[in-house]
C-alpha positions as a Markdown table, in Angstrom:
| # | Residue | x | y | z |
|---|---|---|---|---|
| 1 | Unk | 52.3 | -75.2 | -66.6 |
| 2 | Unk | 53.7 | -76.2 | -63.0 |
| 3 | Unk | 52.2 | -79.8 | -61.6 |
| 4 | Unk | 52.4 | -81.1 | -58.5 |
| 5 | Unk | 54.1 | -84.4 | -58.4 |
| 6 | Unk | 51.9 | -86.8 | -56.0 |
| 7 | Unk | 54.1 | -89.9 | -56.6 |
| 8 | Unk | 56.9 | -89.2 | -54.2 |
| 9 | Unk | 57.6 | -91.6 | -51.9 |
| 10 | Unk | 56.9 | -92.2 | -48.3 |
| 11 | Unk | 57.9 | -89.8 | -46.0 |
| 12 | Unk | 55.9 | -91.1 | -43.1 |
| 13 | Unk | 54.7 | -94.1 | -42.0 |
| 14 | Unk | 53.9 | -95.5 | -38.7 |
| 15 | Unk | 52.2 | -99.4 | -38.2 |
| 16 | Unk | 49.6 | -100.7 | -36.8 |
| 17 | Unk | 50.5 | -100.6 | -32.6 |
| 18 | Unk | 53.3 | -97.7 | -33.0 |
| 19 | Unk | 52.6 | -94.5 | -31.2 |
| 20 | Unk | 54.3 | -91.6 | -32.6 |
| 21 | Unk | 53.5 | -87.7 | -31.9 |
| 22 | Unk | 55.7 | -84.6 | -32.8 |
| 23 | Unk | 55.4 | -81.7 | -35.6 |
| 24 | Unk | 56.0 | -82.6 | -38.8 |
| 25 | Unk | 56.7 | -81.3 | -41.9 |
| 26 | Unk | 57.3 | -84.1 | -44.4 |
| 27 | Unk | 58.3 | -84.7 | -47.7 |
| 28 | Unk | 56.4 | -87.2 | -49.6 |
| 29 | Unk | 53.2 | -89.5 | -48.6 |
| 30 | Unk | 52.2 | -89.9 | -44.6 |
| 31 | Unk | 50.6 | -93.2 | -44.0 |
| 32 | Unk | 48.9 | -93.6 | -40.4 |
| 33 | Unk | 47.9 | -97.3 | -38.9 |
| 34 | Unk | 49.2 | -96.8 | -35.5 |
| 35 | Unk | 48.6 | -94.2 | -33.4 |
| 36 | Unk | 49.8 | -90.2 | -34.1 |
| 37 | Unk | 49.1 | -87.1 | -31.8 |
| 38 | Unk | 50.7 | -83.9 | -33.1 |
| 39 | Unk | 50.7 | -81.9 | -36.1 |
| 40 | Unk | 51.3 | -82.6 | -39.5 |
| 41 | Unk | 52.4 | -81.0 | -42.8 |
| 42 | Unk | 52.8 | -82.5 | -46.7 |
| 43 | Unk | 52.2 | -81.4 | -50.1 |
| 44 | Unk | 51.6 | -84.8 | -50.8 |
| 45 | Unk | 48.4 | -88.1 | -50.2 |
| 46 | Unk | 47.6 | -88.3 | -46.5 |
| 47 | Unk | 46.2 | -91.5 | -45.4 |
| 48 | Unk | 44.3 | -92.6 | -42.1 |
| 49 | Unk | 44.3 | -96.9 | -42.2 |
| 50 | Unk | 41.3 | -98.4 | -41.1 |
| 51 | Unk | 43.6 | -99.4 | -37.4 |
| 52 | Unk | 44.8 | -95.6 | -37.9 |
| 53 | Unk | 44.0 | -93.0 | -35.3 |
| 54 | Unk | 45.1 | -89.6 | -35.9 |
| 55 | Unk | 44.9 | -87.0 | -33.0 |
| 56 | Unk | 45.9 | -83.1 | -34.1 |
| 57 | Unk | 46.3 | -80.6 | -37.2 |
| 58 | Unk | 46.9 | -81.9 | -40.6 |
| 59 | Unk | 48.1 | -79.6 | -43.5 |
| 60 | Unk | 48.1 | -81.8 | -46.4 |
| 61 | Unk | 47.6 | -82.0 | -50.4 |
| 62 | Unk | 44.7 | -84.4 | -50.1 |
| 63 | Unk | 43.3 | -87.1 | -47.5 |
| 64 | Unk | 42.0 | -90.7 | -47.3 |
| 65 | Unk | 40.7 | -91.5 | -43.7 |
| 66 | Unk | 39.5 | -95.0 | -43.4 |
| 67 | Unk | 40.1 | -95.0 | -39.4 |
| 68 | Unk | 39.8 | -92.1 | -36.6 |
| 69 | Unk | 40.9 | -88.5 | -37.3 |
């Protein structure tokens, strides 16, 4: 039987008072705990940080929002 492997990497992060906006498609995690505006895309954990704000389309595997999405 196929499985998804969840414990890639990082493919994304961006820190706590870092602006970043765009389309993604990303391989691996996306950690947010700055600001992003845009789209994004991962088979893989998607996580809003508590100082995260995320403005836009998200495709992902599964989500954790602690901040503003």
């Amino acid at each position: 039987m196929w499985k998804r492997n969840n414990n890639v990497g990082i493919g994304l992060f961006v820190p706590k008072g870092s602006n970043q906006n765009g389309n993604l498609s990303i391989e691996g995690r996306a950690r947010i705990d700055g600001d992003f505006s845009g789209s994004l895309f991962t088979e893989s954990k998607f996580d809003v940080g508590k100082t995260g704000f995320f403005n836009g389309d998200a495709d992902v595997d599964c989500a954790q929002i602690a901040g503003t999405f």
